[in-house]
C-alpha positions in Angstrom: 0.0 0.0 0.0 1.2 3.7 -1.1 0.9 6.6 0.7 0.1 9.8 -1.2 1.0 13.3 0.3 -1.3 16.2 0.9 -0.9 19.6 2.1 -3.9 21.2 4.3 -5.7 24.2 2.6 -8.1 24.8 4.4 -9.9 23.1 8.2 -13.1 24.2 8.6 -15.2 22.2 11.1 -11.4 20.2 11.8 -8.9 22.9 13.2 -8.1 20.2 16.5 -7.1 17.4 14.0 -5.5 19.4 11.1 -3.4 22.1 10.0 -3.8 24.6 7.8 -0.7 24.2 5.2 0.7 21.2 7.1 1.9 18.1 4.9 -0.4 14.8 5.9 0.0 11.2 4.3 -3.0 9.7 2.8 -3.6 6.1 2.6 -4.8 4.7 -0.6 -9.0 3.7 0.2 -11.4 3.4 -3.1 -14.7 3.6 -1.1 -13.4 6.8 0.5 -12.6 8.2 -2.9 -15.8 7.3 -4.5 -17.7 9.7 -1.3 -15.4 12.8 -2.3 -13.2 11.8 1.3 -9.7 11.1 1.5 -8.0 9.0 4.7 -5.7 10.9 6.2 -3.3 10.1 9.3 -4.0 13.5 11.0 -2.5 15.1 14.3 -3.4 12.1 16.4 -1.7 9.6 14.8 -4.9 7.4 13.9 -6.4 7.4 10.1 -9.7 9.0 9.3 -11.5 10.5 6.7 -11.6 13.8 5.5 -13.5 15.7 3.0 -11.3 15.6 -0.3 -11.5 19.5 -0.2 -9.7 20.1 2.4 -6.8 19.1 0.7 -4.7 19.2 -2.4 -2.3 16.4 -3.2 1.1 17.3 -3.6 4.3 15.6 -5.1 8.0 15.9 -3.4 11.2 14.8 -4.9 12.6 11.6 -3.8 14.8 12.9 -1.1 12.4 15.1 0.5 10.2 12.0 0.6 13.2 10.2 2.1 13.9 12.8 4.6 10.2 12.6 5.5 10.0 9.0 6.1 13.6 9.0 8.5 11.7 12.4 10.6 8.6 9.9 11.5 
């Protein structure tokens, strides 16, 4: 399973579980996708779903994605 990256651009309704213009990882769910949602492991550590339009999905070069992984 691949993670996909996503910046926050906006919170409304989810300010205590995300933030705004922070980098999230997204784990790949179809079901979620097909509601407009995206699963996203937010600032408590756990997975949940989001609405898609909170975020927009970004792409890092490889080291930065390295770097990431090492930092977590």
């Amino acid at each position: 399973m691949r993670s996909k990256l996503y910046v926050c651009i906006h919170n409304d309704s989810y300010a205590a579980s995300l933030d705004l213009r922070k980098i999230y990882r997204g784990i790949p769910d179809r079901t979620a996708e097909q509601l407009g949602m995206v699963r996203i492991i937010d600032e408590s550590g756990d997975d949940y779903l989001y609405p898609k339009d909170c975020f927009a999905r970004i792409s890092l070069p490889m080291v930065v994605q390295q770097e990431l992984k090492l930092a977590a």
